[in-house]
Every structure is written in structure tokens, then in C-alpha cells.
PyMOL Python script that loads the backbone (N, CA, C, O; Angstrom):
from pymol import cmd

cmd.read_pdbstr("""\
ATOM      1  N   UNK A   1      96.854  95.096 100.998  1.00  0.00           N
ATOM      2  CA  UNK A   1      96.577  95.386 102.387  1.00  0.00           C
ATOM      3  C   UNK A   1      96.951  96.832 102.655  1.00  0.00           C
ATOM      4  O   UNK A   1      97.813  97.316 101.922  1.00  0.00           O
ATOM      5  N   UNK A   2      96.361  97.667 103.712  1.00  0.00           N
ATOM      6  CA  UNK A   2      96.018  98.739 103.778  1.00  0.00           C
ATOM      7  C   UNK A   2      96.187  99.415 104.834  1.00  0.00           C
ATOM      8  O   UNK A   2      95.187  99.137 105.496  1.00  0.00           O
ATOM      9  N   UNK A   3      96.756 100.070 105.381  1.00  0.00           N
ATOM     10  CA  UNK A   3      96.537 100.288 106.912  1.00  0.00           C
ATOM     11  C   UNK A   3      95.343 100.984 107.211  1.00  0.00           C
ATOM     12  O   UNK A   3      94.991 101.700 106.273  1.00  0.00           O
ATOM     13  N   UNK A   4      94.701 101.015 108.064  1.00  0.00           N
ATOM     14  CA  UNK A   4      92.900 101.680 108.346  1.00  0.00           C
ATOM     15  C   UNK A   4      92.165 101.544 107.763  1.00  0.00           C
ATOM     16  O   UNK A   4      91.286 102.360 107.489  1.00  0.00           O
ATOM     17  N   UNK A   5      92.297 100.343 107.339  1.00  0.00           N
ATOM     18  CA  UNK A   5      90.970  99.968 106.004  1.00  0.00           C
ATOM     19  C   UNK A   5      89.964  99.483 107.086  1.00  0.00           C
ATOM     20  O   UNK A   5      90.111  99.602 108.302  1.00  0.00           O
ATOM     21  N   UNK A   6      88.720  98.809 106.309  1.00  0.00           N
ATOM     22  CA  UNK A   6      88.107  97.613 106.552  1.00  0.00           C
ATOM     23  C   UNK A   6      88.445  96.743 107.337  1.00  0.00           C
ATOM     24  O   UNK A   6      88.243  96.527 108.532  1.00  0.00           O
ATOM     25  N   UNK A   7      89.225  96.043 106.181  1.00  0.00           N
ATOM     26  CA  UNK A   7      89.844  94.536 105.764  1.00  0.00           C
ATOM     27  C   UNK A   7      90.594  94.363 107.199  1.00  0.00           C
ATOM     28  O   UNK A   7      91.441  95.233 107.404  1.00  0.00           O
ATOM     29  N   UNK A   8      90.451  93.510 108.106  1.00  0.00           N
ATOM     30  CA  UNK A   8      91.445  93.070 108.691  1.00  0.00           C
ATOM     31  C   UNK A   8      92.406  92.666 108.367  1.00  0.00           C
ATOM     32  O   UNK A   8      92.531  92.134 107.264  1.00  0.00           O
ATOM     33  N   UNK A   9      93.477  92.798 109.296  1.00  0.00           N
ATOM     34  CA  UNK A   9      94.965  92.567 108.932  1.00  0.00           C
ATOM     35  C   UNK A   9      95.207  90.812 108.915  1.00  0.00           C
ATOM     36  O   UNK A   9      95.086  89.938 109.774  1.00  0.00           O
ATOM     37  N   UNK A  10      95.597  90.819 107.512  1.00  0.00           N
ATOM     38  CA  UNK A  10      96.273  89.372 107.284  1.00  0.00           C
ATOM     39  C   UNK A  10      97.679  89.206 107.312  1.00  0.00           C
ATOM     40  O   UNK A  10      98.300  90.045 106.660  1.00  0.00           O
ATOM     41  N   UNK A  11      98.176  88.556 107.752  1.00  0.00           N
ATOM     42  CA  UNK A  11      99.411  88.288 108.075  1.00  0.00           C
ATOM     43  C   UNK A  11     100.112  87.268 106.932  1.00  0.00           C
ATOM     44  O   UNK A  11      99.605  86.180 106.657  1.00  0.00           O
ATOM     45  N   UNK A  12     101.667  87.897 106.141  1.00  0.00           N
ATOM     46  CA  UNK A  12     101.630  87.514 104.808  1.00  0.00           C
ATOM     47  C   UNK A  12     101.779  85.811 104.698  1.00  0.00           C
ATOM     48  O   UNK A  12     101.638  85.301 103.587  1.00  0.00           O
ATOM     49  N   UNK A  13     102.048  85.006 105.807  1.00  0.00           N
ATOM     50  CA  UNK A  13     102.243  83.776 105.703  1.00  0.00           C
ATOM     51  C   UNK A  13     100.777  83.202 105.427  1.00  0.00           C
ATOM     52  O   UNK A  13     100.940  82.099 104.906  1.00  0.00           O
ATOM     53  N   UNK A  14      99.406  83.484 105.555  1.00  0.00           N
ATOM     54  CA  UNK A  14      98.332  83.885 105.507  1.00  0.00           C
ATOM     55  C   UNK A  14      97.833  83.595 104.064  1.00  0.00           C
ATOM     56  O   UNK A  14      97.130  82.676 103.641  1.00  0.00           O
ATOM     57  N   UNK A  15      98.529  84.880 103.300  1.00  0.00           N
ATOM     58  CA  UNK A  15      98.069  84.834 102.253  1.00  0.00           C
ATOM     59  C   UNK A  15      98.935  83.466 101.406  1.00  0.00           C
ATOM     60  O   UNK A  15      98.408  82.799 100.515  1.00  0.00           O
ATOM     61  N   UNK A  16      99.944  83.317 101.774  1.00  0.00           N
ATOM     62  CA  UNK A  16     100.758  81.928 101.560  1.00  0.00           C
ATOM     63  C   UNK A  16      99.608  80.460 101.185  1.00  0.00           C
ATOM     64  O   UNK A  16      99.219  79.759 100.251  1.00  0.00           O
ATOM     65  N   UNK A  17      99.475  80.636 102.497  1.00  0.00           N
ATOM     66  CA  UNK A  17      98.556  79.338 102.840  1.00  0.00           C
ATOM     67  C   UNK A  17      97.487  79.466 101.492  1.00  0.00           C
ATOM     68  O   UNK A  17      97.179  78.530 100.755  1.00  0.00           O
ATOM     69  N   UNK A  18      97.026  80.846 101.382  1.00  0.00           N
ATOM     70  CA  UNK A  18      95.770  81.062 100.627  1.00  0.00           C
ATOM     71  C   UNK A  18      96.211  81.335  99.116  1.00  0.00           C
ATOM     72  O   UNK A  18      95.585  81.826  98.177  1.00  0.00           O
ATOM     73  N   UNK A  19      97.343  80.907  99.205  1.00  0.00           N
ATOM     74  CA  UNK A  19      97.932  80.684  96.956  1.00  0.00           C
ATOM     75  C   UNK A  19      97.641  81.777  96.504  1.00  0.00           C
ATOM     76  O   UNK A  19      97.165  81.961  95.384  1.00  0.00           O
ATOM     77  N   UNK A  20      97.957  82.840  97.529  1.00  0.00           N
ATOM     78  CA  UNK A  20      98.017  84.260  96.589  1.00  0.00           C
ATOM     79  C   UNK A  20      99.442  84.569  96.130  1.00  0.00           C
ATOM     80  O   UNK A  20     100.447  84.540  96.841  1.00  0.00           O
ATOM     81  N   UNK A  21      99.368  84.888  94.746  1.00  0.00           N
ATOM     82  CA  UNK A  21     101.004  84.880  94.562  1.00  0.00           C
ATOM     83  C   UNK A  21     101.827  86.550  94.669  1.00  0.00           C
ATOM     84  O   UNK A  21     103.009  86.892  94.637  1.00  0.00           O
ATOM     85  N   UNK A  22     100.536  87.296  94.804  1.00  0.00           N
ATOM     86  CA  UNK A  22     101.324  88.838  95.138  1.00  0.00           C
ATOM     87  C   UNK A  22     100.563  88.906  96.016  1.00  0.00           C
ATOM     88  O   UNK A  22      99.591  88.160  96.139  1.00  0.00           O
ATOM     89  N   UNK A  23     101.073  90.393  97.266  1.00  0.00           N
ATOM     90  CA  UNK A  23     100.422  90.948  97.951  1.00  0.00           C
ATOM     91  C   UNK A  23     100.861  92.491  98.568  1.00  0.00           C
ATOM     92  O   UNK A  23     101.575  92.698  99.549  1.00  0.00           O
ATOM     93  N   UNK A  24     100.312  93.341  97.824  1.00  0.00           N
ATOM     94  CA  UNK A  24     101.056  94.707  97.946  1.00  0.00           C
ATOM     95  C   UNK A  24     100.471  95.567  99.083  1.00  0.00           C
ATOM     96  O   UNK A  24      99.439  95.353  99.720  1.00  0.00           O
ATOM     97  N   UNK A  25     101.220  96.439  99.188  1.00  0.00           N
ATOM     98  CA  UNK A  25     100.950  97.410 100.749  1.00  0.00           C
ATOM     99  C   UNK A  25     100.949  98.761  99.852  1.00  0.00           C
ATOM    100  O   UNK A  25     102.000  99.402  99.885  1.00  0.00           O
ATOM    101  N   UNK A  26     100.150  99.146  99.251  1.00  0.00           N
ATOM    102  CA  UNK A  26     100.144 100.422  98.442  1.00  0.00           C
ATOM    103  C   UNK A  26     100.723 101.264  99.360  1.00  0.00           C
ATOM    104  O   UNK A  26     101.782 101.719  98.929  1.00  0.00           O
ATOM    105  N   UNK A  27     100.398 101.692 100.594  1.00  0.00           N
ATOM    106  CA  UNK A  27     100.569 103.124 101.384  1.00  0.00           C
ATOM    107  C   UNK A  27     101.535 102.572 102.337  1.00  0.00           C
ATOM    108  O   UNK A  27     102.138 103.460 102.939  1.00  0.00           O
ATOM    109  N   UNK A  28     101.889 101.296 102.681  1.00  0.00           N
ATOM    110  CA  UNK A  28     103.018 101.320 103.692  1.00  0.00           C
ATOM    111  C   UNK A  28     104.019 102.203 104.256  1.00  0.00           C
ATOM    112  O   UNK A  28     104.228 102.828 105.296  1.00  0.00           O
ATOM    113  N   UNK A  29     104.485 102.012 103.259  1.00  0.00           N
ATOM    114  CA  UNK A  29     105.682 103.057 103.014  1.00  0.00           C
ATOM    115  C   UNK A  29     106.108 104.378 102.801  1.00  0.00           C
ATOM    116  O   UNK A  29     107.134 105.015 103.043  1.00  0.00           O
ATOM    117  N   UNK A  30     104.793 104.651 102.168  1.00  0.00           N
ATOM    118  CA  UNK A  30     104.226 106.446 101.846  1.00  0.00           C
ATOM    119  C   UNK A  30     103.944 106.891 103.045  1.00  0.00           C
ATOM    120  O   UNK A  30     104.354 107.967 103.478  1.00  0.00           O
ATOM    121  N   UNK A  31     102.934 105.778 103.917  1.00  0.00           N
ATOM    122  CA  UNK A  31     102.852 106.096 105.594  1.00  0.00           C
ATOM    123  C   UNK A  31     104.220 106.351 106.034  1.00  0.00           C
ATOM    124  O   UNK A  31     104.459 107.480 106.462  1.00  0.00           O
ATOM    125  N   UNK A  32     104.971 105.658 106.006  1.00  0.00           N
ATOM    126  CA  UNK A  32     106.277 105.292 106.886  1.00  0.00           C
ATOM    127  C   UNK A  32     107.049 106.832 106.607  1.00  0.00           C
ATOM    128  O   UNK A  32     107.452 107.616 107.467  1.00  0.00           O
ATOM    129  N   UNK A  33     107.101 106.962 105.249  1.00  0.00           N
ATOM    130  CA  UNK A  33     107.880 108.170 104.793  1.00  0.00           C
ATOM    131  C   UNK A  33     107.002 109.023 104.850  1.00  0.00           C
ATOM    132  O   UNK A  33     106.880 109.113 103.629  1.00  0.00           O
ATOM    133  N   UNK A  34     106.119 109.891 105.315  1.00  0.00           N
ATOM    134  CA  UNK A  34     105.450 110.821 105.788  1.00  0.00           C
ATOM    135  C   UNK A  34     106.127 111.053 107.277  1.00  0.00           C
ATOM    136  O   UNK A  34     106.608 112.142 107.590  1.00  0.00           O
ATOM    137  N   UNK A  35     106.111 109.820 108.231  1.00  0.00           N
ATOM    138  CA  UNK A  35     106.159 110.043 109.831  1.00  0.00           C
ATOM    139  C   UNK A  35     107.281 110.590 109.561  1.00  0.00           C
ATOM    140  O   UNK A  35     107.211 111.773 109.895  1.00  0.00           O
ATOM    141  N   UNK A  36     108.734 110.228 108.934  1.00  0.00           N
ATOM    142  CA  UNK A  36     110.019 109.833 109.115  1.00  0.00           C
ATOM    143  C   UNK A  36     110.265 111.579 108.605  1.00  0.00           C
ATOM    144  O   UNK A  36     111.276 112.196 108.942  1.00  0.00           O
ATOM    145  N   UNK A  37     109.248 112.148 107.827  1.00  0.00           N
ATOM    146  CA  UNK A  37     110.083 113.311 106.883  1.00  0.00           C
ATOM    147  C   UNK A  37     109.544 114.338 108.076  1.00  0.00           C
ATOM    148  O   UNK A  37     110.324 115.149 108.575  1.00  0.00           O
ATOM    149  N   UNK A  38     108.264 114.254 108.464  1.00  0.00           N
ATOM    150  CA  UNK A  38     107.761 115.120 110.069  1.00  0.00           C
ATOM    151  C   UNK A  38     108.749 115.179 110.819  1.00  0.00           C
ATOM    152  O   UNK A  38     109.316 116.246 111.057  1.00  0.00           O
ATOM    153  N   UNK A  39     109.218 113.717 111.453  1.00  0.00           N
ATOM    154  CA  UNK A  39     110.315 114.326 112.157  1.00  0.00           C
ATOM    155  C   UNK A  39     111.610 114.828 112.005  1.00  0.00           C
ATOM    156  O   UNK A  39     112.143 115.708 112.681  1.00  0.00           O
ATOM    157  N   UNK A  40     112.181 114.060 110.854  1.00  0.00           N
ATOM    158  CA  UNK A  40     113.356 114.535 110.657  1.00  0.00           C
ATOM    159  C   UNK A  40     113.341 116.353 110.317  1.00  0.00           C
ATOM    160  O   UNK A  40     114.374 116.907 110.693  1.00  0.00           O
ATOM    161  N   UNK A  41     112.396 117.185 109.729  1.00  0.00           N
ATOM    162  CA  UNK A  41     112.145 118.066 109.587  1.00  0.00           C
ATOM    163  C   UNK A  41     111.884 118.975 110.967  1.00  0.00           C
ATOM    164  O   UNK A  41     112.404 120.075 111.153  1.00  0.00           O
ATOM    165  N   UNK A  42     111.006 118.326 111.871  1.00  0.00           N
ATOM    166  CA  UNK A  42     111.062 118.786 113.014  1.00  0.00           C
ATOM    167  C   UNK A  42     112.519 119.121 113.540  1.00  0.00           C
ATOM    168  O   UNK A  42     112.470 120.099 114.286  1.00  0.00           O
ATOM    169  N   UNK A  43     113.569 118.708 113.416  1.00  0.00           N
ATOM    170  CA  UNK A  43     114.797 118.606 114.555  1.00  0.00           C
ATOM    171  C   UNK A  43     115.118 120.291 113.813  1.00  0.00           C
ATOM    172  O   UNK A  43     114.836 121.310 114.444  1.00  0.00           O
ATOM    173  N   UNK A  44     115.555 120.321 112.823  1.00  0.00           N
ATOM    174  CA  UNK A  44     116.820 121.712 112.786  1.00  0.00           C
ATOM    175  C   UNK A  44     115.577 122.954 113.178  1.00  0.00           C
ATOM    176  O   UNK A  44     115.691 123.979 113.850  1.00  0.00           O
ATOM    177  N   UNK A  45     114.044 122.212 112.249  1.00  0.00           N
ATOM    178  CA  UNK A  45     113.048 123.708 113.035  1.00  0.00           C
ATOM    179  C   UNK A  45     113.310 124.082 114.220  1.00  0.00           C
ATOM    180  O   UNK A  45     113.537 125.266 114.469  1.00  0.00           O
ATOM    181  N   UNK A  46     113.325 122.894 115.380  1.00  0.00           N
ATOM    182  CA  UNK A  46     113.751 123.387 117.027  1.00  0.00           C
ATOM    183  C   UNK A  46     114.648 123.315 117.100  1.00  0.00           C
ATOM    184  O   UNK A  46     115.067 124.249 117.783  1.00  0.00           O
ATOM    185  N   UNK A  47     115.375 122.710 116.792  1.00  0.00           N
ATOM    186  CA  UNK A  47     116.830 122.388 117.151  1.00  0.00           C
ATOM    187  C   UNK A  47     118.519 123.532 116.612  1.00  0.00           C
ATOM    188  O   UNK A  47     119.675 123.688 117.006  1.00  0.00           O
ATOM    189  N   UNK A  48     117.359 124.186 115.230  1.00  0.00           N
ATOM    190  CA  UNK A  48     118.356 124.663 114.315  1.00  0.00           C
ATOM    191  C   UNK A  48     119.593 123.906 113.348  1.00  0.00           C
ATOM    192  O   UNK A  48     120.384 124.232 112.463  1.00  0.00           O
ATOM    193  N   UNK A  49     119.193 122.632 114.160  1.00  0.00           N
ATOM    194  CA  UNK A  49     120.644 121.872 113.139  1.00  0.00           C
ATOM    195  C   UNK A  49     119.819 120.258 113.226  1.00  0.00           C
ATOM    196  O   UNK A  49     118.927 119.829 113.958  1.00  0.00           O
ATOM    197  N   UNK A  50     120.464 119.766 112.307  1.00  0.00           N
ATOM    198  CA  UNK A  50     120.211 118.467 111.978  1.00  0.00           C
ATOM    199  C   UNK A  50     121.204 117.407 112.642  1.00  0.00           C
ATOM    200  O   UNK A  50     121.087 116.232 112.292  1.00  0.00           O
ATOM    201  N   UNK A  51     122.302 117.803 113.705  1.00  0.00           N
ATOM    202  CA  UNK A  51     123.293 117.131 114.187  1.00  0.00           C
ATOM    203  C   UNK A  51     122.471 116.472 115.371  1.00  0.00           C
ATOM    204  O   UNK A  51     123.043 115.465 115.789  1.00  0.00           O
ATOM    205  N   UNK A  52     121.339 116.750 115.996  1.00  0.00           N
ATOM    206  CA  UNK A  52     120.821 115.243 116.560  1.00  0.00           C
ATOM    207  C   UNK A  52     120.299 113.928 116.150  1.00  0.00           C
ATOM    208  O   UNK A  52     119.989 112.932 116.803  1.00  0.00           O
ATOM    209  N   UNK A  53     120.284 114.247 114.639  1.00  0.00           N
ATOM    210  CA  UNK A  53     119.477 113.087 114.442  1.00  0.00           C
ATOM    211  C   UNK A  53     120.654 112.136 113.322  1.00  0.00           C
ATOM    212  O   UNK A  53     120.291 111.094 112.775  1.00  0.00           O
ATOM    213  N   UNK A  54     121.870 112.650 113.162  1.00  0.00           N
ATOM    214  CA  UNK A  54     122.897 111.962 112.244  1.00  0.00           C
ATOM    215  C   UNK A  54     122.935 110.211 112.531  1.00  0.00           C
ATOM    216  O   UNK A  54     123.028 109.287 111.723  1.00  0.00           O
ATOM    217  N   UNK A  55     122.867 110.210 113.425  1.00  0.00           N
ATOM    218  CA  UNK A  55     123.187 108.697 113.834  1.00  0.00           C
ATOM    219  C   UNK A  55     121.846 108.005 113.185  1.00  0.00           C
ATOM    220  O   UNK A  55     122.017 106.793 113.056  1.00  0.00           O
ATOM    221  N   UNK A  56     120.798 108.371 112.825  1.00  0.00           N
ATOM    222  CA  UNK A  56     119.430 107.667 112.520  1.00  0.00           C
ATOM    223  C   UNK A  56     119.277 108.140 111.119  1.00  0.00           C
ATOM    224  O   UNK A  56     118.094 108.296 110.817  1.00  0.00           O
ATOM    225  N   UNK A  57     120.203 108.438 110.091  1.00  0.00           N
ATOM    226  CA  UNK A  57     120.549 109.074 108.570  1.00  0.00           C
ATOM    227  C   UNK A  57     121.609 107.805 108.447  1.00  0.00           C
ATOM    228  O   UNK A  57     122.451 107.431 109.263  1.00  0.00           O
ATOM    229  N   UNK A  58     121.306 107.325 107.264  1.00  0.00           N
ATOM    230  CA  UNK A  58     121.709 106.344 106.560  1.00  0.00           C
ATOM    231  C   UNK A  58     123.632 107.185 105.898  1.00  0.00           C
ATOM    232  O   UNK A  58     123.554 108.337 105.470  1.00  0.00           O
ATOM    233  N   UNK A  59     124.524 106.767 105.901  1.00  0.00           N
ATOM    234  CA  UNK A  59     125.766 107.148 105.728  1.00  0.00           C
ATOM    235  C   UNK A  59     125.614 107.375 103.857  1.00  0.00           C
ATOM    236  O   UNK A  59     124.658 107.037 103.158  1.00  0.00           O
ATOM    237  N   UNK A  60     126.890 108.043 103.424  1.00  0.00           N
ATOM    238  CA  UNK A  60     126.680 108.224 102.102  1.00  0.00           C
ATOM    239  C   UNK A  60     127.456 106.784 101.379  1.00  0.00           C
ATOM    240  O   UNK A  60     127.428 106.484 100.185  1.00  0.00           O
ATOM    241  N   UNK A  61     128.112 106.056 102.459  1.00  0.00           N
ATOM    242  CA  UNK A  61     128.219 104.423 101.779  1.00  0.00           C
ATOM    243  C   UNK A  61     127.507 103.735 101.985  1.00  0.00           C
ATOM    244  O   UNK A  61     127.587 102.721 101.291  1.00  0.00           O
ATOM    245  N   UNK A  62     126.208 103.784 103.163  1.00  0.00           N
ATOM    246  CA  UNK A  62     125.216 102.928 103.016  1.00  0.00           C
ATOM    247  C   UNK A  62     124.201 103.155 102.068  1.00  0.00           C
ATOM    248  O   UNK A  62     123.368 102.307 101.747  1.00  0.00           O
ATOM    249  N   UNK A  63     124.267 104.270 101.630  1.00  0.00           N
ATOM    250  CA  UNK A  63     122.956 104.433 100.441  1.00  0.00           C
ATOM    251  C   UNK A  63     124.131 104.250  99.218  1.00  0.00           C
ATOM    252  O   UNK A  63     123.502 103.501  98.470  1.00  0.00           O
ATOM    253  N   UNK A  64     124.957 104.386  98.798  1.00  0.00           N
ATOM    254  CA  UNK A  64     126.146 103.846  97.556  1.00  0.00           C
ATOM    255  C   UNK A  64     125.647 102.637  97.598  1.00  0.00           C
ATOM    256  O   UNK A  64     124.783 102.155  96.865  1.00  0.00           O
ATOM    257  N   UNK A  65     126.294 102.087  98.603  1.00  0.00           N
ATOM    258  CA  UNK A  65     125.654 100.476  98.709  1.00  0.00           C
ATOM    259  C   UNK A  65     124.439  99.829  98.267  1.00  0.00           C
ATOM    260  O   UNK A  65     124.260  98.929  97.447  1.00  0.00           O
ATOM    261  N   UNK A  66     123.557 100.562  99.074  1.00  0.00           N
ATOM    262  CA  UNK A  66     121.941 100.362  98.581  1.00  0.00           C
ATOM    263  C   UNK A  66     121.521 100.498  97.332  1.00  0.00           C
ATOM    264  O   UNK A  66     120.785  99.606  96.909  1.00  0.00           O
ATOM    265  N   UNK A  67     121.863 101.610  96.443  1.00  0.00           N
ATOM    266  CA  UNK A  67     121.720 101.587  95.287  1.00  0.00           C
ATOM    267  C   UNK A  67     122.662 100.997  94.302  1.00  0.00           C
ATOM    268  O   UNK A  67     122.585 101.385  93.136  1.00  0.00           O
ATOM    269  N   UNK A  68     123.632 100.011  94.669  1.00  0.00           N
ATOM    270  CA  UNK A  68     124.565  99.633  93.604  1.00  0.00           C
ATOM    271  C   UNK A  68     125.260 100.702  92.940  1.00  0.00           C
ATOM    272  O   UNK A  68     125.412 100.566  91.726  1.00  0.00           O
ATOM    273  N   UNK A  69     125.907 102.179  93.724  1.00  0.00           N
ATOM    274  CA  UNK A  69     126.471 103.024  92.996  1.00  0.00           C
ATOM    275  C   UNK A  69     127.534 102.621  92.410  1.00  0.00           C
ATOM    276  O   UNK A  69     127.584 102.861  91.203  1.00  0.00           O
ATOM    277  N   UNK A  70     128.630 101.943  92.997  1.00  0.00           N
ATOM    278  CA  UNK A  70     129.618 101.393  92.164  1.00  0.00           C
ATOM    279  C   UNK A  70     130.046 100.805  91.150  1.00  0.00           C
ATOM    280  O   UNK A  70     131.091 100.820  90.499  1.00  0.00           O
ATOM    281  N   UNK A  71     128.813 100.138  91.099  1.00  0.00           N
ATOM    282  CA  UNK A  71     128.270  99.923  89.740  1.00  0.00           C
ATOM    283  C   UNK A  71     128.390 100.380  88.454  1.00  0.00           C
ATOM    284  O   UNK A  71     129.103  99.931  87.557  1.00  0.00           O
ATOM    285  N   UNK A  72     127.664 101.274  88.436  1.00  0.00           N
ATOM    286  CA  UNK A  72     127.246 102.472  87.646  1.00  0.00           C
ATOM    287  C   UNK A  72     128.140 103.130  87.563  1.00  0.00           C
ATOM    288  O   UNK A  72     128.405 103.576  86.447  1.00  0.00           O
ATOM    289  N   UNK A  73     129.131 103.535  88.892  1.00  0.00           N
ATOM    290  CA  UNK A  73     130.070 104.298  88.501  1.00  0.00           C
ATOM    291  C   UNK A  73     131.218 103.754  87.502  1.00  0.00           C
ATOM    292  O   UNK A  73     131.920 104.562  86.894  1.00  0.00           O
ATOM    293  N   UNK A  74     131.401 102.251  87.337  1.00  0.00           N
ATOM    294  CA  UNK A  74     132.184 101.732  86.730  1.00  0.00           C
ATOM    295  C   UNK A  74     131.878 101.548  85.220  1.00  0.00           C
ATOM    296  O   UNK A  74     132.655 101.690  84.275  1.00  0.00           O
ATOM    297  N   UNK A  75     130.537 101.192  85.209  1.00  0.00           N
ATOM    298  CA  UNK A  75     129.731 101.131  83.713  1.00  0.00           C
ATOM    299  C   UNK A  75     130.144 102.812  83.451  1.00  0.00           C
ATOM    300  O   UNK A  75     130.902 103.104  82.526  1.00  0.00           O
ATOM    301  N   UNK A  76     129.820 103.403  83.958  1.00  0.00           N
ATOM    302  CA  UNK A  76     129.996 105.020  83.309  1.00  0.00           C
ATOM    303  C   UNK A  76     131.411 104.986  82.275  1.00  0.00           C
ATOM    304  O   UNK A  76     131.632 105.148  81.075  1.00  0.00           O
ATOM    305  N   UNK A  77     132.292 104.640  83.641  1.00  0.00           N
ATOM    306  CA  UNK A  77     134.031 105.124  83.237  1.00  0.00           C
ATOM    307  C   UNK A  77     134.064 104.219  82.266  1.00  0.00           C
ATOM    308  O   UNK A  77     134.867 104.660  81.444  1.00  0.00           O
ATOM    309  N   UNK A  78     133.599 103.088  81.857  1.00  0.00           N
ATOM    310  CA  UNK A  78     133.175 102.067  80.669  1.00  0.00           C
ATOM    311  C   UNK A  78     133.514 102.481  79.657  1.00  0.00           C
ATOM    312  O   UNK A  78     134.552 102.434  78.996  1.00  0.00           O
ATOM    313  N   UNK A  79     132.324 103.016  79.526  1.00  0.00           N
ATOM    314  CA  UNK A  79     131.786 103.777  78.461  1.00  0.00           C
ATOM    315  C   UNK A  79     132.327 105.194  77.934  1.00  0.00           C
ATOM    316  O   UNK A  79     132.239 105.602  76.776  1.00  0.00           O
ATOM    317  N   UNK A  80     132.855 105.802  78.931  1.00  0.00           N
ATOM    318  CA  UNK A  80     133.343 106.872  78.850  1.00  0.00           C
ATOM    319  C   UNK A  80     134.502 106.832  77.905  1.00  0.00           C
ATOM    320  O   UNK A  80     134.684 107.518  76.899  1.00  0.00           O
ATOM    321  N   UNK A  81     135.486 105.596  78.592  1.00  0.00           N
ATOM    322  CA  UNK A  81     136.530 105.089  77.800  1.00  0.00           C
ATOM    323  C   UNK A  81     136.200 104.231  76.240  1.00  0.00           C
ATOM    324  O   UNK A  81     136.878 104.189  75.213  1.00  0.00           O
ATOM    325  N   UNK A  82     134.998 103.659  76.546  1.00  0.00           N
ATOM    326  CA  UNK A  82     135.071 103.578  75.010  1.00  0.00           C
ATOM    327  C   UNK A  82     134.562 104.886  73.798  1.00  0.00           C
ATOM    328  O   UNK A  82     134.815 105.105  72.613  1.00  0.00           O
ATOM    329  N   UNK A  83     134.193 105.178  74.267  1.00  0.00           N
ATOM    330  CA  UNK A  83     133.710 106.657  73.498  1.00  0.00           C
ATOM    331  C   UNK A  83     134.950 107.362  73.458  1.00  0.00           C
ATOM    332  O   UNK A  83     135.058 108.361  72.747  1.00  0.00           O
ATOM    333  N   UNK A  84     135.598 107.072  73.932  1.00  0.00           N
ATOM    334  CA  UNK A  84     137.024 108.101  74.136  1.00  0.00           C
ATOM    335  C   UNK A  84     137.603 107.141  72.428  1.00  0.00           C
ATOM    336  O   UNK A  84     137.866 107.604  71.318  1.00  0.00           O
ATOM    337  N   UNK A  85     137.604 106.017  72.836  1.00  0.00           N
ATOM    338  CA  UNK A  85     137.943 104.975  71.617  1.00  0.00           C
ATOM    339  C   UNK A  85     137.688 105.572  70.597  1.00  0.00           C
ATOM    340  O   UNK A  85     138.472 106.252  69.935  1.00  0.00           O
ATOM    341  N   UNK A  86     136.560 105.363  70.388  1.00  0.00           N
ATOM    342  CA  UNK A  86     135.375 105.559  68.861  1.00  0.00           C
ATOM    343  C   UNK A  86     136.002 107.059  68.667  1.00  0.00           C
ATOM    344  O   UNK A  86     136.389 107.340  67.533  1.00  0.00           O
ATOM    345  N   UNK A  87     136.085 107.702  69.346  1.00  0.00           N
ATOM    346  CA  UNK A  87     136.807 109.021  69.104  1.00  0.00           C
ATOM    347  C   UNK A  87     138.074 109.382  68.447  1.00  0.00           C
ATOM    348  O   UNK A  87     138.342 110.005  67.419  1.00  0.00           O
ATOM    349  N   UNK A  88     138.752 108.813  69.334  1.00  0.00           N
ATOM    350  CA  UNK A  88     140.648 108.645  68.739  1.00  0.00           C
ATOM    351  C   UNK A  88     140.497 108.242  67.634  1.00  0.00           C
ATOM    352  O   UNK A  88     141.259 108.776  66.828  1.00  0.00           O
ATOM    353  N   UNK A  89     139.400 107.044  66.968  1.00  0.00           N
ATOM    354  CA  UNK A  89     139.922 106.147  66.080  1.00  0.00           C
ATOM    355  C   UNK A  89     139.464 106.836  64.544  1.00  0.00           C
ATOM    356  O   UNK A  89     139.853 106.579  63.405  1.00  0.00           O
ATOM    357  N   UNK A  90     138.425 107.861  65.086  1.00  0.00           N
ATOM    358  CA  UNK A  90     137.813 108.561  63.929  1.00  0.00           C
ATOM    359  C   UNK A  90     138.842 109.518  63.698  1.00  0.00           C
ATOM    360  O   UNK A  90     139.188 109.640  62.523  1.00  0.00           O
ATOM    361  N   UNK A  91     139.398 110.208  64.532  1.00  0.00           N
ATOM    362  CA  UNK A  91     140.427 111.628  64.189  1.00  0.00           C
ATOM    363  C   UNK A  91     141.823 110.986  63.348  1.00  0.00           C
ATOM    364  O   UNK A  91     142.486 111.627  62.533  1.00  0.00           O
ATOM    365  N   UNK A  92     142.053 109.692  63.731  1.00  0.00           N
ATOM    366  CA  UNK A  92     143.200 109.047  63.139  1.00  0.00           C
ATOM    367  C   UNK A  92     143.166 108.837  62.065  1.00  0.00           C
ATOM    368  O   UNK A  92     144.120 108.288  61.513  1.00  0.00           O
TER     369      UNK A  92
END
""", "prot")
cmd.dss("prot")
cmd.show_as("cartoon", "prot")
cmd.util.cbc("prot")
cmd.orient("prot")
């Protein structure tokens, strides 16, 4: 589904009924993130600063969060420490 296509808009419970087992929005989101980068770009052009729009910017623990950084950060130090291992054990 498409936005400005043809195709009228089906609604995904829709395609449910109709035993489709995927249903992708190629441009949804590419739409969505086009509007979102216009404006956010708009503010410091007029504005000079980006401090009106902070409250509508995702925090640097909500995107940690979102991406499972902690994660990763822990697998890293993991690994880090075992390589530290394999290391010591060769010089010994």
C-alpha cells in the first residue's frame, strides 16, 4: 500500500480477513521522514537554534533504549575481556 496511488486505501484488518500474510508500506515512512527532517531543519534556519523543538527529539536514553544499546555495550566489554584473556594467556 502506497500513499497517492490508485489503489484505494485498505485498512490492515482488511487484508486479515483477505489471508494476506504480508503487507508493506514501501514509502510510509520515507514520507513521514521527509516531513519530519523539513521541519526539524526549518527551526535553527529561523530560529537559529534547535532549542524549540527539544521536547519533540527523542532523549539519548530513549533511542539507547530503542536500539538495545546496552546490549551491545555489554557484549562489547565481553569480548573485550575475553580477548584481553586470549592475550595474557599467550604472553604467559
Amino acid at each position: 500500500m502506497k500513499e497517492f496511488g490508485k489503489t484505494t486505501y485498505i485498512a490492515t484488518h482488511r487484508f486479515v480477513e483477505l489471508k494476506y500474510k504480508i503487507v508493506i508500506f514501501p514509502m510510509t515512512a520515507f514520507r513521514a521522514t521527509l516531513k519530519v527532517n523539513t521541519d526539524v531543519y526549518a527551526e535553527p534556519s529561523k530560529k537559529g537554534t534547535q532549542v524549540g523543538i527539544l521536547s519533540e527529539l527523542m532523549s539519548r536514553e530513549n533511542i539507547y533504549n530503542f536500539i538495545d544499546y546496552y546490549k551491545y555495550q555489554r557484549a562489547n566489554s565481553t569480548t573485550l575481556n575475553k580477548a584481553k584473556q586470549i592475550i595474557l594467556q599467550r604472553k604467559g
